[in-house]
N, C-alpha and C positions, 0 to 999 in steps of 0.2 A: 504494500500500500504506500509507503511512503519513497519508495521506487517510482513509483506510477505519480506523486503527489509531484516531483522535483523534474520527472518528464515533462508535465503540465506546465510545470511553472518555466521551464526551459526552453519549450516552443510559444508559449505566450511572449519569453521577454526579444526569443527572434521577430516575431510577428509583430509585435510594437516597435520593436527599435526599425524595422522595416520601412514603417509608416512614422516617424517621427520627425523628418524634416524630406518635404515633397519637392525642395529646392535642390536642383541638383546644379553646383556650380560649375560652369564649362569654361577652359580658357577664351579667350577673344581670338581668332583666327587671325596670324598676319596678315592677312588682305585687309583684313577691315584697320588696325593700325596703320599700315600702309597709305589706304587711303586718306587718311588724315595729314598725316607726309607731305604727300604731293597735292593737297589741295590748293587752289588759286589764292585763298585769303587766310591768318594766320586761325588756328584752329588751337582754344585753349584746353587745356587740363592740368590734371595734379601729377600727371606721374601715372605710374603701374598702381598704387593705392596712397592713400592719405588718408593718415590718424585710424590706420586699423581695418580702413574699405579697400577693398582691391577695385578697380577696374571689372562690373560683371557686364556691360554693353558699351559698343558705339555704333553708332548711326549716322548717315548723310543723308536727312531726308530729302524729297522732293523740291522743298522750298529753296534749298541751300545748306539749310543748317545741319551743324556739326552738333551731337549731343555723346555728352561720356559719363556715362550710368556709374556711380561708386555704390555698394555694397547690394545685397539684396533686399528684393522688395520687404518695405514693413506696412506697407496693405495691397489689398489686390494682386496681383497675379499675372502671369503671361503677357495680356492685349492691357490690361489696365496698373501697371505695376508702381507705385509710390517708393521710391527707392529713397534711400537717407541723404542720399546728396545725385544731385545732377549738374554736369556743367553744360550751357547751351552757349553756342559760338554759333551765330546768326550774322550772316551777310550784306543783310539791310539794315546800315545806319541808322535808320530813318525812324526806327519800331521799337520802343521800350513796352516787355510783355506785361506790364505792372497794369494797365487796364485804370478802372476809376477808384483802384484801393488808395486809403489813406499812406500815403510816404511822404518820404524824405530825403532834401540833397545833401550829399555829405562830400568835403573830400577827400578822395581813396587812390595813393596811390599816384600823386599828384592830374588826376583827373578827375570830373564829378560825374558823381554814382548816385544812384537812385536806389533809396532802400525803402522797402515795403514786406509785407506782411508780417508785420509785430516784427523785423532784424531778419526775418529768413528764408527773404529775395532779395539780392543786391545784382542791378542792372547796370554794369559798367561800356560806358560808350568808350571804345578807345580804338582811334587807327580807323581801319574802313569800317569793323564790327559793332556788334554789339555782344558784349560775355554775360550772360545770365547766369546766376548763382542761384539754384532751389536746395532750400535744407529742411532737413527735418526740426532746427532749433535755430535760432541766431548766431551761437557759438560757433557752430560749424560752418554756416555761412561767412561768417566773418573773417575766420581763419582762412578758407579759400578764396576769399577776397585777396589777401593779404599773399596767396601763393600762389596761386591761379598763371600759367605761363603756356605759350606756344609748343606743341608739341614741333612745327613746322619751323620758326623762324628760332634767333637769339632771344633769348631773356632771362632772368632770375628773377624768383621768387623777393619779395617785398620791394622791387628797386621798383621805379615809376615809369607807366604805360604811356605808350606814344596818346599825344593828342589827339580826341577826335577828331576825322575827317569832315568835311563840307559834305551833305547829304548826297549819296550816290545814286540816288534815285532806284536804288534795287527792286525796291516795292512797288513802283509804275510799271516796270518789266513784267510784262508777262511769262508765266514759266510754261515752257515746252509743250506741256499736256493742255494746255491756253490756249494755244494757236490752233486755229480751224484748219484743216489739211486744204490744200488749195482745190479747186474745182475744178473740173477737166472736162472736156467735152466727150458723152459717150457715143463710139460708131457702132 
């Protein structure tokens, strides 16, 4: 019986520990670094990890933009994932994602920053971009503020970001999937 009791209890703790964390971490494929690389406009990040996150995505979406996902999600999941830190490298000068939230201009960095949501979105205009900082606190935001660098061009962490650029009109461009295929006559 207690043979049989220590079986039980011995498949149950495989069977849990099984199901215990349904995040499976994959490394970032060198293509998708890569592409960061050789992108046309400077494209920010922290590094391989900061303060304990690795690096678990990057993306070039459609728009333009560069985003580099640090740690795993702490809500939602796959399509809808809230991760503790994101950085967004956006191509259109022109676009601060802060929306009609109550913020603030601060200077960071020797350029001015827009900070919003209670410290933990900081939208830094600098050079042709825009660097958007999503955290899950203030503290974290801030800190990336303060180290946040080109994975593409020269920089160091806390020295001061080039100047904003004069607006590049990025957001009057129509992007690719915009434009109507041209019309042809059929025979």
């Amino acid at each position: 019986m207690r043979l049989g009791a220590l079986s039980i209890a011995a498949l149950c703790a495989v069977s849990l520990g099984a199901c215990g964390d349904t995040l499976q971490d994959k490394p970032i494929p060198h293509n998708v670094l890569e592409s960061l690389i050789v992108a046309p406009v400077p494209v920010y990040w922290l590094g391989a990890s900061f303060q304990g996150l690795a690096v678990t995505d990057a993306v070039h979406d459609p728009s333009g933009a560069f985003t580099v996902q640090y740690g795993d999600c702490i809500e939602g999941g796959q399509a809808t994932c809230v991760p503790p830190l994101r950085v967004v490298t956006s191509p259109d000068n022109s676009f601060l994602a802060v929306g009609s939230a109550a913020r603030r201009i601060t200077s960071l960095r020797s350029v001015s920053a827009v900070v919003a949501r209670g410290g933990r979105t900081v939208e830094i205009p600098t050079g042709g971009v825009v660097v958007g900082i999503y955290a899950k606190d203030p503290r974290l935001s801030g800190a990336a503020a303060k180290t946040v660098v080109p994975i593409n061009r020269v920089g160091s962490p806390e020295a001061p970001l080039p100047p904003p650029m004069p607006d590049t009109g990025f957001g009057r461009t129509p992007l690719p999937s915009q434009v109507p295929s041209p019309v042809h006559q059929v025979r």
